[in-house]
Structure formats: structure tokens, C-alpha cells
C-alpha positions in Angstrom: -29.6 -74.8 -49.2 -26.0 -74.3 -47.4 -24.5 -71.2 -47.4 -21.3 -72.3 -49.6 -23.9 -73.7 -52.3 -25.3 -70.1 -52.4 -22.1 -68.5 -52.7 -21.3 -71.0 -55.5 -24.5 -70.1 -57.4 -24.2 -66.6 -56.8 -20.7 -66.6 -58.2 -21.5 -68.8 -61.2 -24.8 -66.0 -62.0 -22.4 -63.0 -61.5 -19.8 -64.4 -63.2 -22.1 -65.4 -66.4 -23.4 -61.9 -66.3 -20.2 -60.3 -66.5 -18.8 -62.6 -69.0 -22.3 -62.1 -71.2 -21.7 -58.3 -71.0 -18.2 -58.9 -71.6 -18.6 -61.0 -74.7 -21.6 -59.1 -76.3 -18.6 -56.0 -76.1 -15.9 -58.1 -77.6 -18.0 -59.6 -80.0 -19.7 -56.5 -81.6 -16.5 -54.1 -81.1 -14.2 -57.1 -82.9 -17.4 -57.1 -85.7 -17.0 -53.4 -85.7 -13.4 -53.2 -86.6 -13.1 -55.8 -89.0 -15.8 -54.3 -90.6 -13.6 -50.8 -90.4 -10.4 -52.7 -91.7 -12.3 -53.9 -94.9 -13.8 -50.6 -95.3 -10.3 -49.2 -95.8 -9.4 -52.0 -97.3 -12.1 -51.4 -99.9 -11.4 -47.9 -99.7 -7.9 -48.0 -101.3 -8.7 -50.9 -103.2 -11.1 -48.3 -104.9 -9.0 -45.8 -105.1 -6.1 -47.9 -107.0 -8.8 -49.0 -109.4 -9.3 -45.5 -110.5 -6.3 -44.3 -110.5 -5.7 -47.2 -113.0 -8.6 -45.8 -115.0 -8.0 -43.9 -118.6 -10.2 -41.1 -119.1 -9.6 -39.4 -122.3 -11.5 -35.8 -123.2 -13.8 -35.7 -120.1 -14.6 -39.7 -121.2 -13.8 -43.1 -119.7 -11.7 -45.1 -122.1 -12.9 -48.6 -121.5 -10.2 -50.1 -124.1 -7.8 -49.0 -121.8 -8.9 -49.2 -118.8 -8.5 -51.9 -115.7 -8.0 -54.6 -118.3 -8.6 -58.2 -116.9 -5.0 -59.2 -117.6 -3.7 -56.1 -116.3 -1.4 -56.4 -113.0 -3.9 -54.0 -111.2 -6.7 -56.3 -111.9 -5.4 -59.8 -111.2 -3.6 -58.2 -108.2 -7.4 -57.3 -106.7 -8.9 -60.6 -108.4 -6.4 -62.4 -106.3 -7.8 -60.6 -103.4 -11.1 -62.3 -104.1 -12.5 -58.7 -104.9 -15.2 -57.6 -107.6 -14.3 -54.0 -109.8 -16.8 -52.8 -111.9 -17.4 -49.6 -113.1 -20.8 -47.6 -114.1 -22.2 -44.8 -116.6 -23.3 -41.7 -115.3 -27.2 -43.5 -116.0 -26.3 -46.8 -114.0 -25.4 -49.2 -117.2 -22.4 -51.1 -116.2 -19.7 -50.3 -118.9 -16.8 -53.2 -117.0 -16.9 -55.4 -114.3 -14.9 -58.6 -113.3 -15.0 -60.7 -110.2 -17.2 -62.9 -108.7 -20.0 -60.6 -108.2 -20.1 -58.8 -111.6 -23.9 -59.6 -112.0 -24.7 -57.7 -108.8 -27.5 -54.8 -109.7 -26.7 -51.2 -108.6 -28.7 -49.6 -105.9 -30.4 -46.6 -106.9 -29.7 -45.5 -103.7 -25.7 -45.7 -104.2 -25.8 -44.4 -107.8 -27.6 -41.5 -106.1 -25.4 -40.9 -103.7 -22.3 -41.5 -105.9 -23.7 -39.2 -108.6 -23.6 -36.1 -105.4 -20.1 -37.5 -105.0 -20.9 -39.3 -101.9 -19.5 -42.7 -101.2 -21.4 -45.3 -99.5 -20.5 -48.5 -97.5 -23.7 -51.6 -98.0 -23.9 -54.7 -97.1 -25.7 -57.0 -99.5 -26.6 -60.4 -99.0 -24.9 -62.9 -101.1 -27.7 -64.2 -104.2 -25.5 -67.5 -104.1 -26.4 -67.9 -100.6 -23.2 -68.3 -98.8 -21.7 -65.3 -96.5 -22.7 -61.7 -97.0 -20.8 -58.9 -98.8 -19.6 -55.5 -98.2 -19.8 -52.9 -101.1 -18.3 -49.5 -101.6 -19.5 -47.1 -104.3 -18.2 -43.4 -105.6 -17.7 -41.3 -108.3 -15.2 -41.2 -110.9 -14.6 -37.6 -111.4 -12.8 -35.4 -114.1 -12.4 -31.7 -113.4 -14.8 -32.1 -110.5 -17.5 -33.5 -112.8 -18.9 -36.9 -112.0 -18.1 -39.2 -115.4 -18.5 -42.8 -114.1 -19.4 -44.6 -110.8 -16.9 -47.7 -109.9 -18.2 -50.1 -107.2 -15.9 -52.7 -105.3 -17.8 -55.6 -103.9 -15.7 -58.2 -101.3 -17.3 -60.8 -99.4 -17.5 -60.7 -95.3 -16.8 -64.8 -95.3 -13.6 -63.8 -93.0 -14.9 -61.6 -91.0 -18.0 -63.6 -90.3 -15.2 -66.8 -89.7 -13.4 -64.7 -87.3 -16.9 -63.9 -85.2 -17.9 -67.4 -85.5 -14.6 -68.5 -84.1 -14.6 -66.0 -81.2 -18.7 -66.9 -80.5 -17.6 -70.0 -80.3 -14.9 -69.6 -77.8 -17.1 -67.3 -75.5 -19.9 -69.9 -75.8 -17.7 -72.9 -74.6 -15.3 -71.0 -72.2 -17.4 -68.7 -70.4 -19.4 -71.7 -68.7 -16.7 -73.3 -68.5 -14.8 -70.6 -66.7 -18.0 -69.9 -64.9 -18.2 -73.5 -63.3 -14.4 -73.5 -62.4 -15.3 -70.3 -60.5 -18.1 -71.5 -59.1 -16.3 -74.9 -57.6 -13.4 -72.8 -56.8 -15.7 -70.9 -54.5 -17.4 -73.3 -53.2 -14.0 -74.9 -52.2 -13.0 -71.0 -50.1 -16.2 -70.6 -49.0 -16.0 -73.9 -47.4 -12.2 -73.8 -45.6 -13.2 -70.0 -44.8 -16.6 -71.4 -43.3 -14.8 -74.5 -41.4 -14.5 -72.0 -37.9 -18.2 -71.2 -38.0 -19.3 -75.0 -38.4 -17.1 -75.7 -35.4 -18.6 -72.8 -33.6 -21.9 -74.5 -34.3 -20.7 -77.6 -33.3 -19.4 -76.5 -30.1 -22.5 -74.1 -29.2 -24.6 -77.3 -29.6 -22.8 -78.9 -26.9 -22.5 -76.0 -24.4 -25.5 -76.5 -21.7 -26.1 -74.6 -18.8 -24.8 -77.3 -16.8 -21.2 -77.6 -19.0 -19.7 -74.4 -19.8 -16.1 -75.0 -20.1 -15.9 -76.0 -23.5 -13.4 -73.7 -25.7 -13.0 -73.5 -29.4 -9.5 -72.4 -29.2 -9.2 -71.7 -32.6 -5.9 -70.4 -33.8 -5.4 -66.5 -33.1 -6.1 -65.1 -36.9 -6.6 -61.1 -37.7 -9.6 -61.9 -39.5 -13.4 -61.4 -39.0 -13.7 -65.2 -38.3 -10.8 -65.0 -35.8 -12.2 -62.1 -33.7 -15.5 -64.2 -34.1 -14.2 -67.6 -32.2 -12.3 -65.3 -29.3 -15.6 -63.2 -28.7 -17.0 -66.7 -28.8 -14.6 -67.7 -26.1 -14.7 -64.4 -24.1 -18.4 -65.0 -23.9 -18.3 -68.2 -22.9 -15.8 -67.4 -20.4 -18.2 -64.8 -19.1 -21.4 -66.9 -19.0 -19.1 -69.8 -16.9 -18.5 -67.5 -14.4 -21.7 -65.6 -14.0 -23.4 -69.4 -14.4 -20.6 -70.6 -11.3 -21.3 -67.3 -9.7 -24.8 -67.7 -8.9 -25.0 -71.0 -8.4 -22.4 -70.9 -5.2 -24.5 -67.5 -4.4 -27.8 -70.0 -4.9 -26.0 -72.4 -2.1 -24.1 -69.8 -0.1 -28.1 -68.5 0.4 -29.7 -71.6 0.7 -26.9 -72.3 3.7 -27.3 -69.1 5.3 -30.6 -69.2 5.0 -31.1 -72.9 6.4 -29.0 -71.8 9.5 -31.5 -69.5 11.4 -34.6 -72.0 10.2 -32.9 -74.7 11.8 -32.0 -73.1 14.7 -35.6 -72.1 15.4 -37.1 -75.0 14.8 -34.8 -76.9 17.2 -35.9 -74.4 19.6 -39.5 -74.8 19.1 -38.6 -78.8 19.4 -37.0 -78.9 22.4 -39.3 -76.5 23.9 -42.6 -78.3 23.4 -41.1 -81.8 24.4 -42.9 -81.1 27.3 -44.3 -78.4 29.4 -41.7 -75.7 31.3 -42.1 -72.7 33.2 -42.4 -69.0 32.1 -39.3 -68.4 31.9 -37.9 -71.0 29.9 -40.6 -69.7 27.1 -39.6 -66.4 27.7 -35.9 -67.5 26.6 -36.9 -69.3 24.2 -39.3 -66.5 22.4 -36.4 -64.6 23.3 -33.9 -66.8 21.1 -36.7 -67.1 18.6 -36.8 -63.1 18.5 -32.9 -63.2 17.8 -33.1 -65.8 14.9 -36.3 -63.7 13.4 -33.7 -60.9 13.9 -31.0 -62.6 12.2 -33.6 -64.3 9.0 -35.3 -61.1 8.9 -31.9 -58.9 8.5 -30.5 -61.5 5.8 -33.5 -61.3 3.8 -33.4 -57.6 3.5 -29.6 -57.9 3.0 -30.2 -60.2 -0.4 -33.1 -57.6 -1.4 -30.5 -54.9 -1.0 -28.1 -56.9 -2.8 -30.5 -57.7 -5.9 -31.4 -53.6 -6.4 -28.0 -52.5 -5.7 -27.1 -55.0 -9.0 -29.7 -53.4 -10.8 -28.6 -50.1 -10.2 -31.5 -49.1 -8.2 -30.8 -46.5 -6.3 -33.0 -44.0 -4.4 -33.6 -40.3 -4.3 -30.5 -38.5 -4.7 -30.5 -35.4 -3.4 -27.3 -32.7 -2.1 -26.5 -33.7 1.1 -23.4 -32.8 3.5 -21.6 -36.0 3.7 -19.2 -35.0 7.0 -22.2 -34.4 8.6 -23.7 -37.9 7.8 -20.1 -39.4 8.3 -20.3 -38.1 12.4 -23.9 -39.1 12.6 -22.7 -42.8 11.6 -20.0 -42.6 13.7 -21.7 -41.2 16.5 -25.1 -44.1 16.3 -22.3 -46.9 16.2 -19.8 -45.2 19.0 -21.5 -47.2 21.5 -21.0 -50.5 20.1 -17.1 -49.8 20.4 -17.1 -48.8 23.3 -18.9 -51.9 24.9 -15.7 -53.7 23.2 -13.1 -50.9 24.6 -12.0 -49.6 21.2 -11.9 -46.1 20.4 -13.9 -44.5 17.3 -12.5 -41.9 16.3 -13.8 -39.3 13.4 -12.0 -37.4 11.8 -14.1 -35.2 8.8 -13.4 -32.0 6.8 -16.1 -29.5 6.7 -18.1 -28.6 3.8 -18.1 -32.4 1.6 -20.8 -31.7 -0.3 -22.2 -33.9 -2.9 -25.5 -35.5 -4.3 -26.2 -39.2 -3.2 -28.8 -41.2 -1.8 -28.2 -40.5 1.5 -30.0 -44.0 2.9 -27.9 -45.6 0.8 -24.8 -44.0 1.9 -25.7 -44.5 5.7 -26.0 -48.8 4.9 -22.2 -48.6 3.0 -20.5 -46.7 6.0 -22.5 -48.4 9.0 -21.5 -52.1 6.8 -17.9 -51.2 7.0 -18.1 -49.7 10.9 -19.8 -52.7 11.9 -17.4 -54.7 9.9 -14.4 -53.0 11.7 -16.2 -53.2 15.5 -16.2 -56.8 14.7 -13.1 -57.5 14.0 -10.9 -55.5 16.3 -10.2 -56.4 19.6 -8.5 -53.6 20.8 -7.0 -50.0 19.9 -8.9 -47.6 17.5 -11.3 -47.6 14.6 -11.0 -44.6 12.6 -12.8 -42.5 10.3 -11.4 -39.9 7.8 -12.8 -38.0 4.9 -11.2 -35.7 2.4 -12.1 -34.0 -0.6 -9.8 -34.2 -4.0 -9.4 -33.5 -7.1 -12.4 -35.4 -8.7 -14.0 -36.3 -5.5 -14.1 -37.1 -1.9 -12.2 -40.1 -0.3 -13.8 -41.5 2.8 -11.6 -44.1 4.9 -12.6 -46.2 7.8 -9.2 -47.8 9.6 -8.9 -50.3 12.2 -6.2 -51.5 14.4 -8.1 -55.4 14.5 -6.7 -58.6 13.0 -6.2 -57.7 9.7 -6.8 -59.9 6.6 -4.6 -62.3 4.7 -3.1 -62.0 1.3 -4.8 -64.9 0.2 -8.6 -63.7 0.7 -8.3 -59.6 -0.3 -9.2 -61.0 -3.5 -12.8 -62.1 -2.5 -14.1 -59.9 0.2 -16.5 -58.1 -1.6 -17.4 -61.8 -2.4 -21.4 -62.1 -1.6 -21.2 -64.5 1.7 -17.5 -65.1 1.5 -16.1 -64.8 5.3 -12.6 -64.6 5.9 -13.9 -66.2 9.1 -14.3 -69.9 8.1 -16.2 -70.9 11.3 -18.5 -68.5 11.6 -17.4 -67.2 15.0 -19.0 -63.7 14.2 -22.5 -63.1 13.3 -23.5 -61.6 9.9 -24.5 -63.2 7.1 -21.5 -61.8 4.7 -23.2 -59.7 2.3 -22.5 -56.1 4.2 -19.2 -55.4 2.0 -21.2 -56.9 -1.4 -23.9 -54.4 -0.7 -21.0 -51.7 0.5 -19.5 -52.1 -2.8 -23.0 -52.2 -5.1 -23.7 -49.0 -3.5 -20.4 -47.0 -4.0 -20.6 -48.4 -7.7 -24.4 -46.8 -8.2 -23.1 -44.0 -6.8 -20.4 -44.1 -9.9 -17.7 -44.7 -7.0 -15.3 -47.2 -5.6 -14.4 -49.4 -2.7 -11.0 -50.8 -2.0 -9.3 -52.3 0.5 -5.7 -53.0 2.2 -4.7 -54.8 4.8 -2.1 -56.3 6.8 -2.5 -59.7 9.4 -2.4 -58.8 12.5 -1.8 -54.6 12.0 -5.6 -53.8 11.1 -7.4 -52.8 7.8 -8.0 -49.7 5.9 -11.8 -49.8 3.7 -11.5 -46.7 1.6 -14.5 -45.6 -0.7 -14.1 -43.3 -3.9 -17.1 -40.9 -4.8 -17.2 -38.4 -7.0 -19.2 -35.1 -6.3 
């Protein structure tokens, strides 16, 4: 069963609930006072009848009192009432109307005798609607002398109840099933942006993630549900084209040193050479192991720095691992002529995983040594206000506009031939590492004036 069909019925069951209780209310309260209104109406109906009564030396005067051709009497006649009026002992001394055969309750004359009036509803002996009675005293000098009873029948109330029944039987359905279609009718135009989300999500595949709903922009819950929609999508397309270029750029980087040693163990068992070509080729062998082995552990570096795995941390002085750094790789600058300069305030103290921090900051000196030909690589560090700020600037060959954007990029090279060796993850994994750390790495550079790596860590 559809969700609108649900809706429908649960609307159509509420609104049969409510319209029960709502009826049974109306019903009984209407019942209740039309039943009040001929109670009054009885009430003074009563009280004209005895006013109208003679009562001569403490004694009812029956010649003279309510006579049927009186105006009193045809005036409550007309009304379709019944007057009659009772001894002290219950024997009916007048009566006219329709119901002038009616017995008297001993429970009325009782009550009328302690000067009580009561209200009873009879049923009618013909058979048709019931009536309402109301019986008292007739009193003289507070001295109960007679008992007069008027007796009306409850045929208009019970036509007005029977009329408004009717009504609630026939309209609340009624009412009920235009709700019910009338929700059914919302549910579905509100639903319409969900089936379509359906529809779309069965289409999506790993393979085709570009589809969009593009629904129009609404401030409603279904609105913010089709742009998360699309934001997710968005995000799965380009973590799903992420890894599959990091799935080639790996499979191409990692091709590169397999083929390169097995053409050297082709060429060098074509036939037999002397020791020393073996020895250069173990030796070229050595350097492509070097250069597998050294990828390898850059992609598992890679992988735990994206989940966050980070070692020990402990409190460590970072100027004095900045100088150490800068010291191990001094060497390799100088066999290019460049200068390495550090320049490192005292006292930066923070807690890190020192390992860690030594792979970002020998990653970006190595990365500078490569690319500068001549003039000075230098290294700075300064503490502020929520941290320390490490740079590494280089006078080398600077990187475009056009590729800032993507250096962090895992194998992205601004060098598109491959004329330095490295397998370009060392910024990825510099950045990884400054982000466990809660950090940041950022770069600026201008062509042919150098580049500036600066890293962000707090304390």
C-alpha cells in the first residue's frame, strides 16, 4: 500500500472520529436544550393554567375554572397541550387535551403533594412519539389543595433530532471521503519530488554519477531534501572520479619502475656479459627497488594519514627538529650549489608526532632542492597567537597560476614529463599530516621568482 493511500485512509479514520465525537455532542446537547426549551415551555404553560384557576374558601372551584371554551384553554389546546388538574388523593377533578386519559404517577403526586415539581417523560399509549409531563401543586396559603399536570408531546423535538441524525449520517461520510480524496490529491503533488528522487537514485550507478534532480529551489522539507540529494551526489562524483584517477595515477606510477626492471633483466639475460655489466645492472635494479619500494610506503602513508592515524604524540621542541631537518638534507643543496638557510626561534614547543613531522618538512625540503637551480632555500619558524608558523622558501622556478590549485593533488606533477624523480605524493602526505596534526599547509608562488610552503600548527 502507497504512502498517499495511507494518508487517505488515515485522514478518512480521523476524520470520522472527530466527526462521530462531534456529532454524538451536537446531537445530545441540541436533545438537551430542546428538551430545556419545552420544559420552560411547560413550565409557564403551567403556571398560566393556575393562575387561571378559581379557588374559592381554601377549595378549587371546578365550575369556574379553565373552562374548555375559555381563551386560556383553547389558547394551550392550540398548542397541542393536555391541562388537567388533580385532588389532593390523585382523582382527576378536569382535564382536556389529547392525553386526558393518562394515569398519574404515584411518584409525581408524591412529589407534588411536598410541593415538588417534576419533569417525566412517558411513552405515548397510542404508540406514536413520546411525551414530556410536568406536575405541581396548586397551593392556597401555602397549603397544597390540587395537583395540575401538563402533558405535550416530544414529536418536534424528536423531528428536529431525526433531521439533524440524518444530516450527520449522510454528510459526515460524505465529508469524510471528500477529505480523504482531497488528501490523497496533496499527498500526491507534495510526494511528486520524492518519486522523482526515486526515480533518479534508480538510475545513478557507480559508473554514472552526474545525474541531477535539479528541482526547483523551495524552503520546504522536500526542497532541502532534493539539494542534499544533489550535494551528495555531487560529493560521491567526485570522491568516485577521485579515486579512480588516484586508481590510474597508481597503477601508472606503479607500472613505471616494473617495467623498467624487467627490461633490465631482459636485456641483461639475452646473453651472457661480464661482471660488471651485472653489477650495473643489480645496481639499476637496486635503484628501481629503491624507487617501488619508496612509492609503496608513500601510498601506505597516504592511506593512514586519510584515516587520521597518527602516531605517538608527545611534547617535543619543534626548532630543534626544524635544524635537525635542515641540517640531514644541507648536503643535498649543496651538491646543487644552493644555500639552506635556517632560520628558527627558540623555545617552539608543542605536542606532535614527531616522525610524522620530520616526513612533512623533509617532503617540502626535498621538494624545494628539486626545484631550484640556484640561490637559496630557506627555512623560518615563528610562534603566534594560536600557534606556530613554519615556512620553507625557495628562490627555484616557481609554479603557475594554473596548477596552485592541485598541488596537494596525490600524483599531480606540475612537471608533465617527469624530468624529476618522485612519485608525487610527498605534498599529499605533507598536507594529510599537518591536517592530523589539526593544522594547515598552504602555498604561494610566483614563475620564475621561487615558492613559499608554509604550514599552520597549533600548540
Amino acid at each position: 500500500m502507497t504512502l498517499r493511500v495511507r494518508f487517505a485512509l488515515w485522514v478518512t479514520a480521523l476524520l470520522l472520529a472527530a466527526l462521530a465525537a462531534f456529532g454524538t455532542f451536537v446531537y445530545f446537547d441540541l436533545a438537551r436544550g430542546l428538551v430545556g426549551a419545552l420544559d420552560d415551555s411547560l413550565r409557564l404553560s403551567a403556571s398560566q393554567a393556575i393562575a387561571a384557576v378559581n379557588i374559592e374558601n381554601g377549595q378549587i372551584n371546578l365550575s369556574d375554572s379553565l373552562p374548555e371554551s375559555g381563551s386560556i384553554a383553547e389558547e394551550l389546546r392550540a398548542r397541542g397541550l393536555t391541562i388537567r388538574i388533580f385532588g389532593t388523593t390523585g382523582q382527576i377533578m378536569q382535564a382536556f387535551g389529547p392525553y386526558r386519559d393518562l394515569p398519574l404517577t404515584p411518584a409525581s403526586l408524591a412529589a407534588a403533594l411536598r410541593q415538588d415539581v417534576t419533569f417525566t417523560t412517558l411513552a405515548d399509549p397510542h404508540g406514536n412519539d413520546p411525551i414530556r409531563s410536568y406536575t405541581a401543586a396548586i397551593t392556597e396559603n401555602g397549603r397544597v389543595i390540587g395537583v395540575i399536570q401538563i402533558v405535550e408531546s416530544l414529536g418536534s423535538v424528536q423531528e428536529a433530532l431525526d433531521r439533524l441524525l440524518t444530516a450527520l449520517l449522510l454528510g459526515g461520510p460524505l465529508l469524510a471521503l471528500a477529505a480523504a480524496l482531497g488528501g490523497y490529491l496533496l499527498v500526491a503533488r507534495a510526494l511528486a519530488p520524492i518519486d522523482q528522487i526515486t526515480r533518479t537514485a534508480r538510475r545513478i550507478s557507480a559508473e554514472d554519477l552526474s545525474r541531477r534532480l535539479a528541482l526547483p529551489a523551495t524552503n520546504d522539507e522536500v526542497g532541502r531534501l532534493a539539494a542534499t540529494f544533489d550535494e551528495m551526489l555531487a560529493r560521491l562524483d567526485e570522491a568516485f572520479r577521485r579515486e579512480r584517477q588516484f586508481t590510474a595515477d597508481a597503477s601508472h606510477e606503479l607500472r613505471t619502475p616494473l617495467a623498467a626492471m624487467q627490461a633490465i633483466l631482459s636485456v641483461t639475460r639475452e646473453h651472457r656479459r661480464a661482471a660488471e655489466d651485472y653489477e650495473l645492472a643489480l645496481a639499476d635494479l637496486a635503484d628501481e627497488t629503491d624507487r617501488l619500494r619508496g612509492l609503496v610506503e608513500d601510498l601506505l602513508r597516504l592511506a593512514r594519514g586519510e584515516a587520521q592515524q597518527i602516531g605517538v604524540r608527545e611534547q617535543i621542541d619543534l626548532s630543534a627538529l626544524l635544524r635537525d631537518v635542515t641540517d640531514s638534507l644541507r648536503p643535498l643543496a649543496e651538491a646543487k650549489g644552493l644555500a639552506l638557510v635556517c632560520d628558527v626561534s627558540a623555545g617552539l614547543i608543542m605536542t606532535a608526532d614527531s616522525d610524522a613531522l620530520i616526513r612533512l618538512f623533509v617532503n617540502l625540503l626535498d621538494n624545494a632542492v628539486k626545484y631550484t637551480e640556484r640561490g637559496t632555500i630557506a627555512v623560518s619558524g615563528r610562534a603566534e597567537t594560536h600557534g606556530l608558523r613554519v615556512t620553507v622558501a625557495d628562490t627555484g622556478i616557481g609554479i603557475p597560476a594554473e596548477h596552485l590549485p592541485h598541488v596537494f593533488d596525490r600524483f599531480y606533477r606540475v612537471d608533465k614529463a617527469r624530468t624529476q624523480r618522485g612519485s608525487g605524493l610527498g605534498l599529499a602526505i605533507a598536507l594529510e599530516i599537518a591536517r592530523a596534526h589539526g593544522g594547515a599547509l598552504t602555498v604561494d608562488s610566483t614563475p620564475g621568482a621561487g615558492t613559499t610552503f608554509a604550514v599552520y600548527l597549533p600548540r
